[in-house]
C-alpha positions in Angstrom: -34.0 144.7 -107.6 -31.1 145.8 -105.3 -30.1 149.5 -105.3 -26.2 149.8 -106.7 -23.7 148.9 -104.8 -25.7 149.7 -101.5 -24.4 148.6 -98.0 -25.2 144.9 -98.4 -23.1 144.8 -101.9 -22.6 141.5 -102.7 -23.9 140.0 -99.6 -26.2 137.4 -100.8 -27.9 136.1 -97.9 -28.5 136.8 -93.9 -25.4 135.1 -92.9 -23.1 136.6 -95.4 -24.8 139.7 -94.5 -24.1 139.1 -90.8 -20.2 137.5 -90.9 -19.1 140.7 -93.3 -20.7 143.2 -90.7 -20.7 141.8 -87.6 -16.5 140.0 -88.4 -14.9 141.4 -91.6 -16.1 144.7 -92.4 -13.9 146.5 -89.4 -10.9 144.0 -89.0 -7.6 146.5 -90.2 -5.3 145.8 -93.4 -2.3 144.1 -93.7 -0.8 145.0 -97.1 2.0 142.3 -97.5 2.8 142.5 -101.2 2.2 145.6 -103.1 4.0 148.7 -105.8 3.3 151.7 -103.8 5.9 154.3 -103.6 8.2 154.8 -100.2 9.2 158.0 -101.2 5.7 158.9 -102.0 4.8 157.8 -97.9 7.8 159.3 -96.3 7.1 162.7 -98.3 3.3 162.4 -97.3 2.4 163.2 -101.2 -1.1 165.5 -102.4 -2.7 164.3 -105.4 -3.2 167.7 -107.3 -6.4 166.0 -108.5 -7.8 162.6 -109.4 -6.4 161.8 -112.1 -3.0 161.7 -110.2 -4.5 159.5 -107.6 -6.4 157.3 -109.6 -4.9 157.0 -113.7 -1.1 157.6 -112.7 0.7 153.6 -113.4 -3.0 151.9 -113.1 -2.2 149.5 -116.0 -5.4 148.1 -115.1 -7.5 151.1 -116.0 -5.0 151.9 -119.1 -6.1 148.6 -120.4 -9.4 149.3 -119.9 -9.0 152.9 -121.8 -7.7 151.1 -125.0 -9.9 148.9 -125.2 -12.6 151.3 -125.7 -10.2 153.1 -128.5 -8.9 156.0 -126.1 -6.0 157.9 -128.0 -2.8 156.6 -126.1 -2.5 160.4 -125.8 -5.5 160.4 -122.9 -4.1 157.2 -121.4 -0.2 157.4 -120.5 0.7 160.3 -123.4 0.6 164.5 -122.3 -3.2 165.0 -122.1 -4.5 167.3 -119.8 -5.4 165.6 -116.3 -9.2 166.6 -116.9 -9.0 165.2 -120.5 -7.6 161.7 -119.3 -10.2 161.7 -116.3 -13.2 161.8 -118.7 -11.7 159.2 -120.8 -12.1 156.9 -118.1 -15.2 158.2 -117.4 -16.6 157.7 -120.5 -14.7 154.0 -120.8 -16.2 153.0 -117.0 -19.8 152.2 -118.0 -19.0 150.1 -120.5 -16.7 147.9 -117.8 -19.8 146.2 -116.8 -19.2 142.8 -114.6 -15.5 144.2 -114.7 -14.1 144.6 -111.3 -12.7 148.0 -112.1 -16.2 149.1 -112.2 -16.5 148.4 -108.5 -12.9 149.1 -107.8 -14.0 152.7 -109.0 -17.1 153.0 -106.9 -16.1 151.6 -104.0 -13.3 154.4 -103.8 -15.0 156.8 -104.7 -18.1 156.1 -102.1 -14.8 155.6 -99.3 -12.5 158.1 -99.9 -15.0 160.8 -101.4 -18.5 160.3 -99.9 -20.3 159.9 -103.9 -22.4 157.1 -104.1 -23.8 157.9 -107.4 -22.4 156.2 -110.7 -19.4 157.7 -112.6 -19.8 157.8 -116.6 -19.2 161.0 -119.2 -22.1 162.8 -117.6 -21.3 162.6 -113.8 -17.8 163.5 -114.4 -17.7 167.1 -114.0 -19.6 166.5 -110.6 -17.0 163.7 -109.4 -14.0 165.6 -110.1 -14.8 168.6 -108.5 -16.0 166.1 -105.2 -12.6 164.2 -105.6 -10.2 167.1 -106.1 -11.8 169.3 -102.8 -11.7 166.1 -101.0 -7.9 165.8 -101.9 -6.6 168.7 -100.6 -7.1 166.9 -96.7 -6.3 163.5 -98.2 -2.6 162.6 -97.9 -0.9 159.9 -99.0 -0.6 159.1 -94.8 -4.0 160.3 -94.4 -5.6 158.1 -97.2 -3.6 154.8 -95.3 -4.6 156.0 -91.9 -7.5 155.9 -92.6 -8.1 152.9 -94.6 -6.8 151.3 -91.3 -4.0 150.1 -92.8 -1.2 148.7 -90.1 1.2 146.7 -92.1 2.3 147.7 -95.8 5.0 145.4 -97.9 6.3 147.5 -100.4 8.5 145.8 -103.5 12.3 146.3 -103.3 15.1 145.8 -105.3 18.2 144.1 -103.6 20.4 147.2 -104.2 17.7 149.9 -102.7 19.0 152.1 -100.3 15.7 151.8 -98.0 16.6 155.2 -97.2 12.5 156.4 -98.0 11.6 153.0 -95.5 14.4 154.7 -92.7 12.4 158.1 -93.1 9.0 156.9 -92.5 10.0 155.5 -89.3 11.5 158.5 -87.9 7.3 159.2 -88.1 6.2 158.8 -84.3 2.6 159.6 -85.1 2.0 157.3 -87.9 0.4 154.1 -87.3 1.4 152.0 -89.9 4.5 150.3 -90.2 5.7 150.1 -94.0 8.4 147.6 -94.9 10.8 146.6 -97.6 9.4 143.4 -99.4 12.9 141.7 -101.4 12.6 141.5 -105.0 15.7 139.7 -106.2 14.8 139.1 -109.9 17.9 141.3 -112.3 19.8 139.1 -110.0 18.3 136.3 -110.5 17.4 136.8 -114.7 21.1 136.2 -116.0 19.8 136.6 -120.0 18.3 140.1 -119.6 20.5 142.8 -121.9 21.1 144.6 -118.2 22.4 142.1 -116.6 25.9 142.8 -116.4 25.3 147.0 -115.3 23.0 145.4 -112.8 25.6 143.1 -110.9 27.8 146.6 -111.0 25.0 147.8 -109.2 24.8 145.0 -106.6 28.5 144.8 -106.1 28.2 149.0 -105.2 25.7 148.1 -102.8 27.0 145.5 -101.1 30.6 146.7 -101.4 31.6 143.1 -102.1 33.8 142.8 -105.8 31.9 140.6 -108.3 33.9 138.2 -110.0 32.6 134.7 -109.5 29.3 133.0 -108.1 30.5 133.1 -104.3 30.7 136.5 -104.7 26.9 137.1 -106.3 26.2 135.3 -103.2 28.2 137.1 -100.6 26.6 140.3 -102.1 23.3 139.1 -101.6 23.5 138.2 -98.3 25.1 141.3 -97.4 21.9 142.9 -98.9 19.6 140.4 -96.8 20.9 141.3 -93.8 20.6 144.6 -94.9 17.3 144.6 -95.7 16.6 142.4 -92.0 17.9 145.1 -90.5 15.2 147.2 -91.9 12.3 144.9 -90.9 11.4 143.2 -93.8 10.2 139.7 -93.3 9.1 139.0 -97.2 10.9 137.6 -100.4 9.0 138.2 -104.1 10.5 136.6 -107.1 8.7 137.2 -110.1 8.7 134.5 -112.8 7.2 133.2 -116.4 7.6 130.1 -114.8 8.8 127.9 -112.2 12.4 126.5 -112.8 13.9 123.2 -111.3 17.6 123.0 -112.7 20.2 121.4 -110.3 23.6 121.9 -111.8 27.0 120.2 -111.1 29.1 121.9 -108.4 30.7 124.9 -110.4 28.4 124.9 -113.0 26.8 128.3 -111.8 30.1 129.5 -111.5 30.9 129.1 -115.4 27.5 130.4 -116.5 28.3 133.1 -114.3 31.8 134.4 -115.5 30.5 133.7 -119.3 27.7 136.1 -119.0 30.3 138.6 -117.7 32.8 137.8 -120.5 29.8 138.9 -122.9 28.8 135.6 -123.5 25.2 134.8 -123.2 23.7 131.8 -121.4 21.7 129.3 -123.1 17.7 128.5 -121.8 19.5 125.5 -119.9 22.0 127.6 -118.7 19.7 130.5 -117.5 17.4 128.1 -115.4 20.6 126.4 -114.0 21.7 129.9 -112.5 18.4 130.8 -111.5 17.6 127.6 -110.2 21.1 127.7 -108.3 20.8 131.3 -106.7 17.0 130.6 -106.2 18.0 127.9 -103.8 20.6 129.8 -101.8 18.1 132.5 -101.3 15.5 130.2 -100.4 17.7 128.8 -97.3 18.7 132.4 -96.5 14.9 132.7 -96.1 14.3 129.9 -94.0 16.9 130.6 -91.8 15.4 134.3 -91.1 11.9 133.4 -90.8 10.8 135.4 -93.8 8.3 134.0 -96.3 8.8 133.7 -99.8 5.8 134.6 -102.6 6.8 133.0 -106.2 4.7 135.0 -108.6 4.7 133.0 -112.0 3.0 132.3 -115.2 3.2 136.3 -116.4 4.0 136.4 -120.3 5.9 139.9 -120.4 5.7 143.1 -122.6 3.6 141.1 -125.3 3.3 144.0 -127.7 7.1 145.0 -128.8 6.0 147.8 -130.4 4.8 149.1 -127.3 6.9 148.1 -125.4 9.7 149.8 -127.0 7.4 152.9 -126.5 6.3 152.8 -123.4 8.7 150.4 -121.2 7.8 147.6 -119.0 4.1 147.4 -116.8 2.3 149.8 -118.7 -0.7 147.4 -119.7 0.9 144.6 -122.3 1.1 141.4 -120.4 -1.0 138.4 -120.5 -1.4 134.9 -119.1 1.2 132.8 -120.5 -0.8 129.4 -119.4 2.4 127.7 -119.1 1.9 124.3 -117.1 4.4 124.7 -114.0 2.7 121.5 -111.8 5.6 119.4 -112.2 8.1 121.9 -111.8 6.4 123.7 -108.6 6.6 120.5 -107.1 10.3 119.4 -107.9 11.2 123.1 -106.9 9.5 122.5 -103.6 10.8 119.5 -103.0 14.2 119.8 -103.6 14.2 123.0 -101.3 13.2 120.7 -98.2 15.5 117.6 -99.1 18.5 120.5 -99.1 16.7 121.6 -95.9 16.0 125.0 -97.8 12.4 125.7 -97.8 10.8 128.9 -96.3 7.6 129.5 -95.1 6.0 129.5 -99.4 3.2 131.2 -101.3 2.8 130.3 -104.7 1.0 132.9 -107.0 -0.5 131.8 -110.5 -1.4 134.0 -113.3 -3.4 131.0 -115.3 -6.8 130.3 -113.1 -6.6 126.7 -114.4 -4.1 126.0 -111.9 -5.9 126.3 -108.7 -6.6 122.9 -107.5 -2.6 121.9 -109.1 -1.2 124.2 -106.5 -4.1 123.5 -104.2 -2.7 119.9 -104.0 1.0 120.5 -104.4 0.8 122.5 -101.2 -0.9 119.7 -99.0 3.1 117.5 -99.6 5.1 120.2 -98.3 3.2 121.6 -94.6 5.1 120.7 -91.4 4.2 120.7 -87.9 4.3 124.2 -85.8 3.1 126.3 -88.6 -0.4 126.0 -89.8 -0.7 126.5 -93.4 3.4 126.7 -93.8 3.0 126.6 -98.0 -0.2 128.9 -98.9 -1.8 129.3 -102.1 -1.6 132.6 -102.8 -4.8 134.9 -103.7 -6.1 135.2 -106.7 -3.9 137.5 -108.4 -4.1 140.1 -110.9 -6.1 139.0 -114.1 -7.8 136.8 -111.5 -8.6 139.6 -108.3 -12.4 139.0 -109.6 -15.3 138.1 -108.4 -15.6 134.6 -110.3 -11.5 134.4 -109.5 -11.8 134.8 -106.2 -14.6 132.9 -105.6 -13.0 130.1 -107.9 -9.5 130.6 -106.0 -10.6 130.1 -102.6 -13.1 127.3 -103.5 -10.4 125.5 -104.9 -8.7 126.1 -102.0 -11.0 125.1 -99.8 -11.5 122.0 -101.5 -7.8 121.0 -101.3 -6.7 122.2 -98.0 -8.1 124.3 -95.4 -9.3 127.6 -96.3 -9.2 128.5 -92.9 -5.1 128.9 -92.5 -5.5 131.4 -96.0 -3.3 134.6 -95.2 -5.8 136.2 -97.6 -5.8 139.5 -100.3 -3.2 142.3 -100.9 -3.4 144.9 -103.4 -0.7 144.4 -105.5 -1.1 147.8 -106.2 0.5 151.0 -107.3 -2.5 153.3 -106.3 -3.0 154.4 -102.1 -6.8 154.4 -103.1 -6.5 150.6 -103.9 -7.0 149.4 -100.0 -11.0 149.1 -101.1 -9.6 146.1 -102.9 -9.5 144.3 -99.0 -13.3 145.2 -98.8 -14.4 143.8 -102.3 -12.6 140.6 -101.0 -14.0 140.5 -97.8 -17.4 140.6 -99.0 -16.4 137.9 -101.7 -15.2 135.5 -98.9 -18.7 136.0 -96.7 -21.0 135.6 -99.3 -18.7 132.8 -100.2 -18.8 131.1 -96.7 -22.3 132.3 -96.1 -24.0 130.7 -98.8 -22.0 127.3 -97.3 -23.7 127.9 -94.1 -26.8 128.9 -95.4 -27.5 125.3 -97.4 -26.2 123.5 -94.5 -22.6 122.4 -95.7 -21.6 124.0 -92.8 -22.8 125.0 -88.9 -24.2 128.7 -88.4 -21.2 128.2 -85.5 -20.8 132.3 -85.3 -17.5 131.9 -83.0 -15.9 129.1 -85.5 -16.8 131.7 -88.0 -15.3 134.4 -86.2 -12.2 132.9 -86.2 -12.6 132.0 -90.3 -13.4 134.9 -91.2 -10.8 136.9 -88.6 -7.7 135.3 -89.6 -8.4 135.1 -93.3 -9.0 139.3 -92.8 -6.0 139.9 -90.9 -4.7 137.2 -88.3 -3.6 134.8 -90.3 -1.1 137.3 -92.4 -0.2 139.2 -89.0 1.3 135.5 -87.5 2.0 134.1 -91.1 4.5 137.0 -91.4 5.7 137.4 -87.8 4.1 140.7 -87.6 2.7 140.5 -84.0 6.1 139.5 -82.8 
């Protein structure tokens, strides 16, 4: 029997064992898509105690919480810190083959030096360890040393950056943190806030809002904006994938009836989307910046909660909507137009990892290896099975070899552990390849594998060593 989580953690043979230490374990972070704070960085933040750290916005672990019949009081409501803490203490043994059980542990055994197991008995111990520990650990501290170098934050069009502008003025950190372009109110011309929200835009921009041009014009005053400030990233978040060319000045119309109070039908909405989508998507192209589409997210499932609580605070699911066809005509009508950036596509539903696996191999390009990635496996699947299944499927279909590999996608600064449980996936992934002979112990073809997957990849991928 193997001791817990011990230093060979799943490492399942003598090669895995020797490409995680000898490659992957050291290589630095590049964080390119993830919910952490600016302000938080630029203000260098102390956690008062764990809790703070670890239970403040994880939907993941609030999930977990009411699941085991936790009193919303102890999970997002005015508990004590202490009280909430031992709610997830007592929840966390029962997460067994969960990765937020070895999310937990493998902070806790980075950040804090305990390599015991947390449950209800342990956690007096644990949060006495954690909270001593936090009074060195800053928010800058906790990334320094996580050797993080690049972080990707997500940022709405109309952000001042002003918390981004700060952080550089920071000679002695090491890590650059950049604003990652989130242009969904724009973009989601149904939503009740739609109309406040182009008033917003329009403020930003200082460009009137009237007509579709002008959406546009604002937008790209805001992209240059935000290229002034370094970013090199687009995120649209999605339930699904929308193809919807329109007739010349049919955006225009949907446009100025959503602002007369009218509201857009479905066709309608995907015609707009689909219409500022592809202006964006050429915008990106022409700047070099890649663009993530994030889809298949059914939103704010419980209304009753929702209404209580607000948006990401634990009630979404897997909508399993099938986007194959879609993906591809949205692709594809991005190059004919001569608009298609440097892609990664991002499903919620598992089942579609060999559909994106083999849309991507119709839309690379010559002069930039792996141009349209399949993104990692993302939240319900950042697993062990869903990584595993993710980059098999991936490996299958194209070359796992180009893979810009994980990110957090987190709103925690302890998450950066996330990179480790992923890098010891992907060796005892590869290792057990090499290991029954599907592939050559070649250790400096492996190198470069197992390198670029970590880190190089994402660092040329995104322009970062330029």
């Amino acid at each position: 029997m193997k001791a817990f989580m011990d230093r060979e953690f799943l490492l399942t043979n003598e090669v895995s064992k020797a490409l995680y230490h000898d490659f992957a374990e050291n290589m630095p972070i590049i964080d390119f898509h993830c919910h952490i704070s600016p302000r938080e960085i630029a203000e260098d933040r102390k956690f008062e105690n764990i809790t703070q750290a670890w239970l403040y916005g994880d939907h993941y672990k609030w999930r977990a919480m009411r699941s085991n019949g936790v009193d919303e009081r102890c999970v997002t409501g005015d508990a004590p810190d202490y009280d909430k803490f031992l709610a997830w203490a007592g929840t966390l043994p029962l997460a067994v083959g969960n990765p937020l059980y070895h999310w937990t542990h493998l902070e806790l055994r980075a950040y804090f030096g305990y390599d015991g197991a947390l449950n209800r008995e342990t956690a007096p111990e644990v949060w006495e360890i954690c909270n001593t520990r936090l009074k060195d650990l800053s928010v800058k501290k906790l990334i320094e040393v996580s050797n993080v170098k690049v972080i990707c934050t997500t940022d709405d069009p109309a952000d001042g950056l002003e918390w981004h502008r700060a952080i550089r003025t920071d000679a002695g950190f090491g890590c650059r943190v950049l604003p990652g372009w989130r242009p969904d109110k724009a973009m989601n011309i149904e939503s009740d806030g739609f109309a406040s929200y182009i008033s917003r835009l329009s403020e930003a921009a200082g460009v009137g809002i009237s007509c579709f041009d002008d959406v546009l014009s604002a937008l790209k005053a805001r992209l240059d904006y935000f290229a002034e400030n370094g970013c090199a990233a687009a995120d649209h978040g999605m339930s699904a994938v929308v193809c919807a060319p329109a007739p010349d000045g049919a955006a225009d119309g949907i446009l100025k009836k959503r602002l007369g109070g009218g509201v857009p039908t479905a066709i309608e909405a995907d015609q707009y989307r689909f219409a500022v989508l592809k202006f964006l998507a050429g915008e990106y192209a022409r700047r070099g910046w890649v663009m993530e589409l994030h889809y298949g997210a059914n939103r704010n499932a419980n209304t009753l909660m929702f209404e209580k609580l607000g948006p990401d605070t634990g009630f979404d699911s897997i909508n399993g909507v099938n986007c194959a066809v879609q993906t591809a005509a949205c692709l594809d009508a991005l190059n004919t137009a001569g608009a298609l950036p440097k892609t990664m596509i991002f499903s919620l539903n598992p089942a579609d990892d060999a559909i994106i696996g083999s849309i991507i191999g119709c839309f690379q390009s010559a002069g930039i290896p792996g141009r349209i990635q399949q993104g990692s496996a993302w939240w319900f699947n950042d697993t062990k099975r869903g990584m595993i299944n993710q980059m098999s499927a991936l490996a299958e279909h194209s070359l796992l070899g180009n893979f810009v590999g994980m990110l957090t996608d987190s709103r925690s600064f302890l998450s950066y552990t996330r990179h480790d449980y992923f890098r010891r996936i992907l060796c005892g992934l590869i290792g057990g390849w090499v290991e029954n002979g599907e592939y050559p112990y070649d250790r400096a073809a492996l190198k470069t594998i197992i390198q670029g997957i970590c880190y190089y990849n994402a660092e040329r991928y995104f322009r970062f060593d330029s």
